[in-house]
C-alpha positions as CSV (number, residue, x, y, z in Angstrom):
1,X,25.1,3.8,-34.3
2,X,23.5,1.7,-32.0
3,X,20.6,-0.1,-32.1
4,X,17.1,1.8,-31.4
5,X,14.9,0.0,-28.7
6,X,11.3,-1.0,-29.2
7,X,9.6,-1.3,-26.9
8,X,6.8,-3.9,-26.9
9,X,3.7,-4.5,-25.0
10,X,2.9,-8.2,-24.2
11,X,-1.3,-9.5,-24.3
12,X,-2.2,-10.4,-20.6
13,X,-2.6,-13.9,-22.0
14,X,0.8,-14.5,-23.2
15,X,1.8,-13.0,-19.8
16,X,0.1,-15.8,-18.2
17,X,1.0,-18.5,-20.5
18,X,4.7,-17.6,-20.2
19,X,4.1,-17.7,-15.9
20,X,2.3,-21.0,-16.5
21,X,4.9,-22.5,-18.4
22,X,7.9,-21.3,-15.9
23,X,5.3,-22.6,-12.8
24,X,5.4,-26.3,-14.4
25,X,9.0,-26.1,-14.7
26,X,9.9,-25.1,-18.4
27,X,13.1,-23.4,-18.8
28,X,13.6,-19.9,-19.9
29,X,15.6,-20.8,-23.0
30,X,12.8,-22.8,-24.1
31,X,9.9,-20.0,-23.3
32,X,12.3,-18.1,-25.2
33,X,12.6,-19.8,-28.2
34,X,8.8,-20.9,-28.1
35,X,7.5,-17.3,-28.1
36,X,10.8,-15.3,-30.2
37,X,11.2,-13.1,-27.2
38,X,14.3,-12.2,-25.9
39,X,15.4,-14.0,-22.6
40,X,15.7,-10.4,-20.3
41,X,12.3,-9.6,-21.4
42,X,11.2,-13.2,-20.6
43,X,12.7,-13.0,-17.0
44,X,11.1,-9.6,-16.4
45,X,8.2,-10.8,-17.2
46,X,8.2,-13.6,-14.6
47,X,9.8,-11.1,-12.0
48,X,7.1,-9.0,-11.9
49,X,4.4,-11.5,-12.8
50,X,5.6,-13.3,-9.0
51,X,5.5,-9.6,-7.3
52,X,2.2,-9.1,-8.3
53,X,0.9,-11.9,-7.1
54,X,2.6,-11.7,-3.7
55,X,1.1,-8.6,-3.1
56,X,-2.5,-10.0,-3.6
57,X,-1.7,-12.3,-1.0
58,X,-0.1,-9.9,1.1
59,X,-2.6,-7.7,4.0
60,X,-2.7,-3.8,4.2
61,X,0.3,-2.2,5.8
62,X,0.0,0.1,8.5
63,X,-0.5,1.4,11.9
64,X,-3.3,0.1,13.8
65,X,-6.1,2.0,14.8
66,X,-5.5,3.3,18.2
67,X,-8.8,4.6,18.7
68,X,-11.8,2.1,19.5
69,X,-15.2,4.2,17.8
70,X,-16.1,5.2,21.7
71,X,-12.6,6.9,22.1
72,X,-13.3,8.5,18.9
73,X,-16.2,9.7,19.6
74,X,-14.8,11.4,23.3
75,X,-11.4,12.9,21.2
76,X,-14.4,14.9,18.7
77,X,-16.5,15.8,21.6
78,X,-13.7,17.0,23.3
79,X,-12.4,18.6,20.4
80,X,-15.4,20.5,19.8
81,X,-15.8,21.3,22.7
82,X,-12.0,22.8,22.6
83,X,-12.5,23.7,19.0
84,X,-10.7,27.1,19.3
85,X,-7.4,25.9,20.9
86,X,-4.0,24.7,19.7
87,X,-3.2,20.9,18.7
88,X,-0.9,20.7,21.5
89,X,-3.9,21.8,24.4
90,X,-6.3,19.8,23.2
91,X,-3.9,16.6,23.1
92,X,-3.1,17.3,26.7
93,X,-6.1,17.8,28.2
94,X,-7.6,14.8,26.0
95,X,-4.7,12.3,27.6
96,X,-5.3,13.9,31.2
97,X,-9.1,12.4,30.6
98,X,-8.7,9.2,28.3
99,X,-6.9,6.0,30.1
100,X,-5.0,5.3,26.4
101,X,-2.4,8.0,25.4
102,X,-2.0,10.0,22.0
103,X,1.0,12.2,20.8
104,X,-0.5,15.2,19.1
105,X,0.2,13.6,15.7
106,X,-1.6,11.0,15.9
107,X,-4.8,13.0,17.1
108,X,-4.1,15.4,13.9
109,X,-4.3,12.7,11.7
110,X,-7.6,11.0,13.3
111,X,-9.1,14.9,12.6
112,X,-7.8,15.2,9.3
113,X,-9.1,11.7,8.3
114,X,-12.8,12.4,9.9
115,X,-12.5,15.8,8.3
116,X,-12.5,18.0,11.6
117,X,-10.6,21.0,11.0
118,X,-8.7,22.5,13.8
């Protein structure tokens, strides 16, 4: 039979110390040794101990808002005022009156995030 895997959970603290240690320039073999824990679960703990701090550093993701707040406010006036008709209406006779174009998606997803239900 083989051997049955345990699975250990590692203290924050030793987390760190074994990311300090690798940041000054200690080897894995001697974290290894140093701590008793195997080598794979040594360099997975410094893999994912340098993608969690890249993505503190890193900004939100995403499209840009495309709507200023006074072009916000115009698309709910005019979708109240249109409240009745279909996506696609409302998008066309919104772009016919705005200088900045909007596909009909984008306008669904600026009413389902201000909670306006068409």
């Amino acid at each position: 039979m083989g051997r049955k895997m345990v699975l250990r959970k590692f203290h924050k603290s030793v987390k760190d110390a074994i990311l300090d240690m690798k940041a000054l320039g200690v080897r894995q073999c001697d974290i290894t040794t140093y701590y008793s824990i195997p080598q794979p679960t040594v360099s997975n703990i410094i893999r994912n101990g340098r993608t969690s701090t890249m993505k503190k550093n890193t900004e939100k993701r995403g499209p840009e808002e495309k709507l200023l707040k006074r072009g916000l406010r115009a698309l709910l006036k005019h979708v109240k005022a249109n409240r009745f008709k279909p996506t696609h209406v409302i998008t066309s006779t919104y772009n016919m009156a705005a200088s900045q174009r909007l596909c009909s998606k984008t306008i669904r997803r600026y009413l389902r995030k201000y909670g306006v239900s068409n």
